[in-house]
N, C-alpha and C positions, 0 to 999 in steps of 0.2 A: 814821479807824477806821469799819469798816461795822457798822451792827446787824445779826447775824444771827439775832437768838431778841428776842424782847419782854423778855426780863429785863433785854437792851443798855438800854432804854427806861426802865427804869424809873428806876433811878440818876438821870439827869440831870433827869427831870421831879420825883424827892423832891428835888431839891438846890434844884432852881428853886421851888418849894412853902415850903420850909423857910426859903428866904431874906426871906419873904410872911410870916414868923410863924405859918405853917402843924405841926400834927404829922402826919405822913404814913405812912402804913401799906399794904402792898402787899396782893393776893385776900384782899379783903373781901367775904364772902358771896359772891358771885356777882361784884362790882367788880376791875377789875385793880389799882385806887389809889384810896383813898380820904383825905383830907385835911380836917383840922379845927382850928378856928381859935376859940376861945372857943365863945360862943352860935350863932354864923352855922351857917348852913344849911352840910352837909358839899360837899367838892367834888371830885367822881367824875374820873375819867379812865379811859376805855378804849384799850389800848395794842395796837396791829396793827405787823404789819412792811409793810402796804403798804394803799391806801386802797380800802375795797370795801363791796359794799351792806351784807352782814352785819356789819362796822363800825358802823354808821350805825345799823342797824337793832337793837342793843346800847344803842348811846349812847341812840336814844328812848328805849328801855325805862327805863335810868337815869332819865329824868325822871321819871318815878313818883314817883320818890325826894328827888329835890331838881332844881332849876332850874340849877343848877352844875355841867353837864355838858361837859366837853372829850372830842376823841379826841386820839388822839399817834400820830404815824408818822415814819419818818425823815423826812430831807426829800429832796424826790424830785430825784435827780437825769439827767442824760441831755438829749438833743435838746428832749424834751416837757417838762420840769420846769417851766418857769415858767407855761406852759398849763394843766397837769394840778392843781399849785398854786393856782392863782388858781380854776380850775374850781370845784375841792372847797372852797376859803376860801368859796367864795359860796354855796355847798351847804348849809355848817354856816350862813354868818348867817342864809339863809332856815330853816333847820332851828330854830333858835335853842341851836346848841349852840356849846361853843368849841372853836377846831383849837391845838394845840402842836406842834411839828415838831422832831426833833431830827438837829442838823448833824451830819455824820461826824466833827469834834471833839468828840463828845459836849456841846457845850451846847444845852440846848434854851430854844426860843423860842416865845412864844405869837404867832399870827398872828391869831388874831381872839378875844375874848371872846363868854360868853353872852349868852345877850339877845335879845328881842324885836326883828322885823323888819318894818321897814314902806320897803320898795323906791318910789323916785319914779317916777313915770310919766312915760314921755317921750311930750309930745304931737306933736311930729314925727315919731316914730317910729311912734306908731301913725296920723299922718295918711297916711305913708308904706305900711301896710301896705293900708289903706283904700281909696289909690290904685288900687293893685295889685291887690286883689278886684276893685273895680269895671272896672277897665280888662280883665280874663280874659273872655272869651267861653267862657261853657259854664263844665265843670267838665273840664278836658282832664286834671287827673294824679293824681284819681279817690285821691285819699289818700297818691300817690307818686307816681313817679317814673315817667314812657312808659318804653318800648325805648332811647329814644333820650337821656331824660334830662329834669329838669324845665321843663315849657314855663311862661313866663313869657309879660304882657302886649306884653313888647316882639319875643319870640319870635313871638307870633302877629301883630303889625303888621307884623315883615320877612316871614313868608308872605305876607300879603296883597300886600305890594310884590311880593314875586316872583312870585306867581300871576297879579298883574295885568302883568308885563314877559312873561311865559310867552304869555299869551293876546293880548297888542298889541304886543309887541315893543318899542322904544327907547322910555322915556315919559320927561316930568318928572316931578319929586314934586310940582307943582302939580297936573298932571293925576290922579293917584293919589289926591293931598288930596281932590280935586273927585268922582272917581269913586268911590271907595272909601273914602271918612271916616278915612283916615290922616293926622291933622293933622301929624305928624311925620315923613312920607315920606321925604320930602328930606333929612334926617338920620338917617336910618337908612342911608341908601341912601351917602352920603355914608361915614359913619363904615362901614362896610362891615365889622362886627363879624367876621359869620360867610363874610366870601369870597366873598356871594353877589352880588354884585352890579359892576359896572364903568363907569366913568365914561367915557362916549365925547367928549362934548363941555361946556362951562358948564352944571350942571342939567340936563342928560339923563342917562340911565339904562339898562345893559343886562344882561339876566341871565347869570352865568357858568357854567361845567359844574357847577362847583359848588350855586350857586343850584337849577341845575336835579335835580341829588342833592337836594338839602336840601329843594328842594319835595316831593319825593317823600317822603322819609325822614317829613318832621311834619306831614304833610297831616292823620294822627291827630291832632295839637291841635287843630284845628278845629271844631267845633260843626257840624253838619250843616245847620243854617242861618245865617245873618249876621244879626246883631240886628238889629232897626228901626231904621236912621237917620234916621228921620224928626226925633228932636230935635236933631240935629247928628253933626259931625263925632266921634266918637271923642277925648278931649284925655290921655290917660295921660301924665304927667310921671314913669314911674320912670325913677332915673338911671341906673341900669347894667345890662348885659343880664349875662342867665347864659346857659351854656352848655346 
């Protein structure tokens, strides 16, 4: 069965309430469900047919009220459901509200309780982003995205590879290491993400039609000057290029 009006909603979030030792009562004041359980702080629920700022922006308002706020929506389904689901689960815990979702059997389910939220920090993760600041010459995507798409650190070392095959033709990635402070040359050139490049013999190196498109195309990533390498080589270890 599909909800198509909120009132679908309501039914199986009293049933699920009531089985809690809850009394439950539907537009309360301004509330779409209100529920109460002896002394305890009451417990709100705001009922949508599909999950949206104005939702959300409801449910805080509840907290005014009491600290026992859910919303309820069906549960989403389609291609994105489990995406869009697990999105909005994380939404409500950082919000500290609780999510219920009600299946096309009409039972509903709570997916997350209220509650205060304190998220771990992943220190790889942001050693990993840290990398990647440092390793960007310039500020090439100026808050988004170039023409061409966002340049990353690894994007801007396969230009340097290719500007330096453009201007001397067949190189190693030692000699580009050496030249050009691209400690990972030789594995860019190698893994040949963007097609730019073509292995002629063991560790030599030569630019493709492509290469020579692509020079052209993101020469805008580039900073107008090359930073000092007087302290070394360039060392960026991110793992994966983007597009």
């Amino acid at each position: 069965m599909t909800q198509t009006s909120e009132t679908a909603l309501y039914l199986p979030v009293k049933a699920l309430l009531e089985r809690q030792g809850y009394e439950v009562k539907g537009e309360v004041g301004a509330a779409d469900v209100v529920a109460r359980r002896g002394e305890e702080p009451p417990v709100i629920v705001e009922l949508k047919l599909r999950f949206s700022l104005s939702l959300f922006h409801q449910a805080i308002a509840r907290m005014a009220i009491s600290d026992l706020v859910y919303i309820c929506v069906p549960l989403p389904q389609g291609r994105t459901a489990r995406r869009t689901l697990k999105d909005n689960r994380a939404l409500c815990r950082r919000l500290g509200l609780g999510l219920i979702t009600v299946r096309p059997d009409g039972r509903a389910e709570v997916q997350c309780d209220p509650g205060p939220f304190a998220p771990r920090k992943s220190k790889k993760r942001a050693a990993r982003l840290l990398r990647e600041f440092d390793a960007l010459r310039g500020d090439p995507n100026d808050g988004g995205a170039t023409r061409h798409g966002i340049v990353t650190a690894y994007r801007q070392d396969a230009v340097i590879c290719a500007r330096h095959l453009a201007e001397h033709g067949q190189s190693r990635g030692s000699d580009i290491k050496k030249s050009a402070g691209i400690a990972r040359a030789t594995r860019i050139m190698a893994d040949n993400h963007y097609g730019w490049f073509e292995r002629i013999r063991t560790g030599v190196y030569d630019l493709t039609d492509a290469g020579r498109r692509g020079l052209a195309d993101w020469a805008e990533s580039m900073p107008d000057q090359e930073p000092d390498q007087g302290d070394g080589p360039v060392t960026s270890q991110a793992r994966a290029p983007q597009s």
